[in-house]
Chimera marker file (.cmm) of the C-alpha trace (Angstrom):
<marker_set name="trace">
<marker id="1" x="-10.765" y="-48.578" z="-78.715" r="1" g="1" b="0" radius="0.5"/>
<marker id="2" x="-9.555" y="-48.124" z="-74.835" r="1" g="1" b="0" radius="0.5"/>
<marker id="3" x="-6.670" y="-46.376" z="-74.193" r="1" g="1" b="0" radius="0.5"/>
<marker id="4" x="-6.741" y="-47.460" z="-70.557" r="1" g="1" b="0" radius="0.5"/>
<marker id="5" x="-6.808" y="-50.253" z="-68.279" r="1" g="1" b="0" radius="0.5"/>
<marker id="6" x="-10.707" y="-50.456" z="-66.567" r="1" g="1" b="0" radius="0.5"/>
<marker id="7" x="-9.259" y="-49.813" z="-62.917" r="1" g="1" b="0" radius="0.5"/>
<marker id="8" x="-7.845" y="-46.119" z="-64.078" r="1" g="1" b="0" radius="0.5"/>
<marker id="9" x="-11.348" y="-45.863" z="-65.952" r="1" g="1" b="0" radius="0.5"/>
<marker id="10" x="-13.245" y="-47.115" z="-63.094" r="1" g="1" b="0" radius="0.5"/>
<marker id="11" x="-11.417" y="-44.523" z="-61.259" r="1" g="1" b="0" radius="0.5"/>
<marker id="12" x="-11.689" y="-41.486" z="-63.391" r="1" g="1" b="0" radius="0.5"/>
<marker id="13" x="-15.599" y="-42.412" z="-63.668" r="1" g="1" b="0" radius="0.5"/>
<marker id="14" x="-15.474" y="-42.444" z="-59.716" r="1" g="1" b="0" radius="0.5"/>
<marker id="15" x="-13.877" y="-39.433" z="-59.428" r="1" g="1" b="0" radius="0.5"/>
<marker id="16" x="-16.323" y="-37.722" z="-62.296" r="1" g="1" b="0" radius="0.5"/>
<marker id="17" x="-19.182" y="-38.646" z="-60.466" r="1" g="1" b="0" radius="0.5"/>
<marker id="18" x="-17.902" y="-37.620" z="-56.935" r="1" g="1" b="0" radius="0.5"/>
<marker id="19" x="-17.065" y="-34.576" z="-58.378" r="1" g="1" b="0" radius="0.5"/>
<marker id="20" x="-19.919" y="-33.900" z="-60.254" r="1" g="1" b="0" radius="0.5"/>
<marker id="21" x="-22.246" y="-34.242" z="-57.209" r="1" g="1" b="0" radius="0.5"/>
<marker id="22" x="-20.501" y="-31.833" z="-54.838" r="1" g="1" b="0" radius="0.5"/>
<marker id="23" x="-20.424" y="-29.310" z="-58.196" r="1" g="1" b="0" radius="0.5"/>
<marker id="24" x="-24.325" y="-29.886" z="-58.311" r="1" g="1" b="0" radius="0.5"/>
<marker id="25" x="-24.680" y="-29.260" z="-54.818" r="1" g="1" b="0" radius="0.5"/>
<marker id="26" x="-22.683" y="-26.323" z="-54.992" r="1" g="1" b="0" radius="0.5"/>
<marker id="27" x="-25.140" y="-25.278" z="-57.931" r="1" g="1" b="0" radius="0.5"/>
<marker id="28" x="-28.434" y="-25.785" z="-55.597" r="1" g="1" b="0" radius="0.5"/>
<marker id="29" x="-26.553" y="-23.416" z="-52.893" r="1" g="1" b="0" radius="0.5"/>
<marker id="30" x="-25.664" y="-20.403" z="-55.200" r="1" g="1" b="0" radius="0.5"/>
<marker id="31" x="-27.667" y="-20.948" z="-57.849" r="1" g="1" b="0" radius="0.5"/>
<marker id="32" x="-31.192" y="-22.523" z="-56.969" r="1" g="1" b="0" radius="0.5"/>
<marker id="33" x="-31.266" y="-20.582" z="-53.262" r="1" g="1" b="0" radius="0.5"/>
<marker id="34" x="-30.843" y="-23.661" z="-51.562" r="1" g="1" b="0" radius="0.5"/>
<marker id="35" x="-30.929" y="-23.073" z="-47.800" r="1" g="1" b="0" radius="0.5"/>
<marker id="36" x="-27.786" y="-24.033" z="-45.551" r="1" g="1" b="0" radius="0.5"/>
<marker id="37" x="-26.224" y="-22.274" z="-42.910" r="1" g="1" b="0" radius="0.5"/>
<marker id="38" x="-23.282" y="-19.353" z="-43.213" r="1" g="1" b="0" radius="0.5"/>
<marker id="39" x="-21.318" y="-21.872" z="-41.290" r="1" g="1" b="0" radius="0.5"/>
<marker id="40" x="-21.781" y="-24.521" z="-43.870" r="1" g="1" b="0" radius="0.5"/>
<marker id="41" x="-20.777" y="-22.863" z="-47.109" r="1" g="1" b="0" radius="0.5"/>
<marker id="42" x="-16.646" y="-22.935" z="-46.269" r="1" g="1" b="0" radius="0.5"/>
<marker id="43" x="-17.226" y="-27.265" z="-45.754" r="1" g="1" b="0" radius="0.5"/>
<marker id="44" x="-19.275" y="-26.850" z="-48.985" r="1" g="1" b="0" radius="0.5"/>
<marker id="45" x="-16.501" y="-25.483" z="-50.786" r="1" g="1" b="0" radius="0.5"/>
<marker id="46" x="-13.418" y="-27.479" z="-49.433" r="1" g="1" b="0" radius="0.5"/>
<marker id="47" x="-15.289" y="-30.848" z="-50.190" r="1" g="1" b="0" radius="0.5"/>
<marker id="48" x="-15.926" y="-29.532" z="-53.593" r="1" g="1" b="0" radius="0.5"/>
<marker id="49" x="-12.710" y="-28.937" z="-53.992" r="1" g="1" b="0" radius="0.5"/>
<marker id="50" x="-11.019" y="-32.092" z="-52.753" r="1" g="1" b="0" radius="0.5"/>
<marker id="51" x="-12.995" y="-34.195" z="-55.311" r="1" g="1" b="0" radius="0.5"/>
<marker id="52" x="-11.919" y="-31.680" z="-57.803" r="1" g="1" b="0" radius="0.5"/>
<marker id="53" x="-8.489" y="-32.484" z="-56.981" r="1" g="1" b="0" radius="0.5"/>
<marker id="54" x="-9.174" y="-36.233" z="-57.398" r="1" g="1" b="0" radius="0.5"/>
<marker id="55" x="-10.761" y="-36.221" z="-60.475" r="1" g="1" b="0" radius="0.5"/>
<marker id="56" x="-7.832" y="-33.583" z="-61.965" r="1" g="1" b="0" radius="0.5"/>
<marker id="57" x="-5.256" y="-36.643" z="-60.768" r="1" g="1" b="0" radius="0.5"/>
<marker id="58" x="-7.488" y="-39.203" z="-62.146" r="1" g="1" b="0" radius="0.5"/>
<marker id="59" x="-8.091" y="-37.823" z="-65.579" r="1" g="1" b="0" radius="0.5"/>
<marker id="60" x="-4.385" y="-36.994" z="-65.480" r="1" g="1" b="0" radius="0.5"/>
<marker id="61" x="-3.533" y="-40.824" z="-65.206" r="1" g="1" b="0" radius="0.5"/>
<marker id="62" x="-6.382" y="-41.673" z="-67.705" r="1" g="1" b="0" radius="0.5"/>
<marker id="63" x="-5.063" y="-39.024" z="-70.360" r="1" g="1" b="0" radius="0.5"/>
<marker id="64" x="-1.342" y="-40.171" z="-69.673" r="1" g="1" b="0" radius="0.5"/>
<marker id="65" x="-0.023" y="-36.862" z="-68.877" r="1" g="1" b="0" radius="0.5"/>
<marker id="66" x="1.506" y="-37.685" z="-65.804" r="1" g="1" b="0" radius="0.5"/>
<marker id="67" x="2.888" y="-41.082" z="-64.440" r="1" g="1" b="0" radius="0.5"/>
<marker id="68" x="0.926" y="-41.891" z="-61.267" r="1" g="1" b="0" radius="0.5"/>
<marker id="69" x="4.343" y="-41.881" z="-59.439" r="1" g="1" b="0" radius="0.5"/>
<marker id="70" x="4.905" y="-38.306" z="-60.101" r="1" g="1" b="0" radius="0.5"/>
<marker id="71" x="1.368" y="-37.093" z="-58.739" r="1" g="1" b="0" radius="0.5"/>
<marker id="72" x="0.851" y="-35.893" z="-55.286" r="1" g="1" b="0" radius="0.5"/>
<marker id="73" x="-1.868" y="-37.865" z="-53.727" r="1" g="1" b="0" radius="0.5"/>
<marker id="74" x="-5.074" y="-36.243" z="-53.613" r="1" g="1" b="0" radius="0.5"/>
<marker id="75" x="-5.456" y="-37.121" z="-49.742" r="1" g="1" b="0" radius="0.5"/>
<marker id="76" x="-2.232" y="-35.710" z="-49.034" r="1" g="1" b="0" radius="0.5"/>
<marker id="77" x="-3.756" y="-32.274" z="-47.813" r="1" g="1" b="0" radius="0.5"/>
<marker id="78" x="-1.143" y="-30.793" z="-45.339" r="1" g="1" b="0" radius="0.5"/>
<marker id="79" x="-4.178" y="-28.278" z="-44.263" r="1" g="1" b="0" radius="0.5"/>
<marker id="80" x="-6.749" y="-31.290" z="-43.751" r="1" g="1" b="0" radius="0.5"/>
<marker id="81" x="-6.947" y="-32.414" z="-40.631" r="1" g="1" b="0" radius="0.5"/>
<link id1="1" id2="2" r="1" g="1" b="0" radius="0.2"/>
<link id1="2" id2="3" r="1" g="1" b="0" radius="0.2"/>
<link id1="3" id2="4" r="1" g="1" b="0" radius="0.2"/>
<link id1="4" id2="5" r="1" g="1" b="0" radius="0.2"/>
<link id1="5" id2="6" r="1" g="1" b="0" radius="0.2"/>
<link id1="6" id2="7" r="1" g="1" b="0" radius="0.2"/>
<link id1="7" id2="8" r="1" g="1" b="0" radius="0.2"/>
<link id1="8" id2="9" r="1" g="1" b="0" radius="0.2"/>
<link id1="9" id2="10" r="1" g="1" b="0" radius="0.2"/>
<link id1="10" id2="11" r="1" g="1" b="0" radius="0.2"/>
<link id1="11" id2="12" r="1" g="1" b="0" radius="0.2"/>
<link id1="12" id2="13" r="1" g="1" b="0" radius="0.2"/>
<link id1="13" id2="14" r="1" g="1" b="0" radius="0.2"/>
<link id1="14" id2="15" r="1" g="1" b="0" radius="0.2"/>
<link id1="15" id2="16" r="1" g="1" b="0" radius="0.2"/>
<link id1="16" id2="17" r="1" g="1" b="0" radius="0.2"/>
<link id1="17" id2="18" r="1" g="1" b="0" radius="0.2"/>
<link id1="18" id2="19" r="1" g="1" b="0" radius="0.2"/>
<link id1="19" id2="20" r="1" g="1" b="0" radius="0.2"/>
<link id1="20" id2="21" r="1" g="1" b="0" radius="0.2"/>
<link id1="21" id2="22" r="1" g="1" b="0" radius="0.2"/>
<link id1="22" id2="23" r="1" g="1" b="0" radius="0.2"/>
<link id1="23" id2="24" r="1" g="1" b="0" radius="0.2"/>
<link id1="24" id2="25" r="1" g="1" b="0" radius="0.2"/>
<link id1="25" id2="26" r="1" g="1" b="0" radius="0.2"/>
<link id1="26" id2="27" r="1" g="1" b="0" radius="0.2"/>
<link id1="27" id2="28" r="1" g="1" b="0" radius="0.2"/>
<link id1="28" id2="29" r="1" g="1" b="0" radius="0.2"/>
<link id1="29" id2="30" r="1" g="1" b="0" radius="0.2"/>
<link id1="30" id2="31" r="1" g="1" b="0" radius="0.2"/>
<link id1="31" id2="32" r="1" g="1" b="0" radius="0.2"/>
<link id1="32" id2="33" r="1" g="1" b="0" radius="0.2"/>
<link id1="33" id2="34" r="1" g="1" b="0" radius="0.2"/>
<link id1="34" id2="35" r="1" g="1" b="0" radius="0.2"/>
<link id1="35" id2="36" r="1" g="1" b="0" radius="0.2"/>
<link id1="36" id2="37" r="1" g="1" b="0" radius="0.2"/>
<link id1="37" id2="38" r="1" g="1" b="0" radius="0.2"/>
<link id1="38" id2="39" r="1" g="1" b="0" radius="0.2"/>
<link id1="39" id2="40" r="1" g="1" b="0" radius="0.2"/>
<link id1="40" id2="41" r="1" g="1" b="0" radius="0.2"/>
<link id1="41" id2="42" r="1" g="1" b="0" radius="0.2"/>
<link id1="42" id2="43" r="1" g="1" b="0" radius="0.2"/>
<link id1="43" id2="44" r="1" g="1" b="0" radius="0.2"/>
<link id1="44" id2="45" r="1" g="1" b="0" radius="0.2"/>
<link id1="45" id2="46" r="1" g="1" b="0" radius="0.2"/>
<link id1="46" id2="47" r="1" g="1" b="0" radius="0.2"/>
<link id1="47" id2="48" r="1" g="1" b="0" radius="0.2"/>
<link id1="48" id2="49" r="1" g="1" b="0" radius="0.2"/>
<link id1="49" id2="50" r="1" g="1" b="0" radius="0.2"/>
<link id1="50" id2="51" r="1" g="1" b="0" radius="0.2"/>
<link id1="51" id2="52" r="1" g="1" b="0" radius="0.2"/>
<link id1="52" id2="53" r="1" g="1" b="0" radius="0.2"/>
<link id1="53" id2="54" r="1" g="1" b="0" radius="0.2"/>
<link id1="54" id2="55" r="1" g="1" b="0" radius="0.2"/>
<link id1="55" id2="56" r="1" g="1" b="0" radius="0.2"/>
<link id1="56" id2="57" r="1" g="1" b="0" radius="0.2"/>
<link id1="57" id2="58" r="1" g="1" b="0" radius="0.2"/>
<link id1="58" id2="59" r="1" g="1" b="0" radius="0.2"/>
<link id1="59" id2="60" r="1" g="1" b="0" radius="0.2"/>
<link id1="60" id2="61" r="1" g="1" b="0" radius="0.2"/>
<link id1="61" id2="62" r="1" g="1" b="0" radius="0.2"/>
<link id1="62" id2="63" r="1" g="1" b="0" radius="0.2"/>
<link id1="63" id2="64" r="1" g="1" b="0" radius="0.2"/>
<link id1="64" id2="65" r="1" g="1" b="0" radius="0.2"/>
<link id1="65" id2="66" r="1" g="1" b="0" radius="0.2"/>
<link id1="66" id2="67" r="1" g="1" b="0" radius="0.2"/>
<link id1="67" id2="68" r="1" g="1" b="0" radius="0.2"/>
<link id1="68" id2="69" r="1" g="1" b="0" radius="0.2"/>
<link id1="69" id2="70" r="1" g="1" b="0" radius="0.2"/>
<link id1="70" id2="71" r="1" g="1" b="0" radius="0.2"/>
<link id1="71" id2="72" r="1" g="1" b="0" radius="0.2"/>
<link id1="72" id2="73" r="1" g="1" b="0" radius="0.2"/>
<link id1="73" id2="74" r="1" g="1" b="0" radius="0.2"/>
<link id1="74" id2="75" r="1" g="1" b="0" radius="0.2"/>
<link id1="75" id2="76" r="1" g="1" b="0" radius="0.2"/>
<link id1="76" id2="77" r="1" g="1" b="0" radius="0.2"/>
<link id1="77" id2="78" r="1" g="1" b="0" radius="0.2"/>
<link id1="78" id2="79" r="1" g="1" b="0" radius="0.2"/>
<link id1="79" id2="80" r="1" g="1" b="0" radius="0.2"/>
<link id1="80" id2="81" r="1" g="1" b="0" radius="0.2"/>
</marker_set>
């Protein structure tokens, strides 16, 4: 039974995946000793981040707890430039 149309699905699976690949990344870095410059690790973070904040919007509009009206877009960073 779907409780969703297939773009918001499409979307939340997006957003999973997106996510999940920065999170792994982040997981090779801290947790594996994965190599990357000092310099690198604060862009590491913020992109991690980001998709977290998509996929917290997206599962939001899959679960129905918020209209997507009433959500801030994830893009709309004030501090990104």
């Amino acid at each position: 039974m779907a409780l969703s149309d297939e773009t918001t699905r499409n979307a939340y699976l997006a957003a999973w995946n997106d996510w999940q690949k920065q999170l792994d990344h982040i997981h090779r870095v801290f947790l594996q000793d994965e190599a990357i410059r000092p310099d690198q690790i604060k862009g590491l973070l913020n992109r991690e981040a980001r998709k977290k904040a998509v996929y917290d919007e997206a599962r939001e509009r899959l679960l129905g707890i918020r209209d997507a009206e009433t959500l801030p877009a994830a893009e709309s960073n004030p501090f990104k430039d």
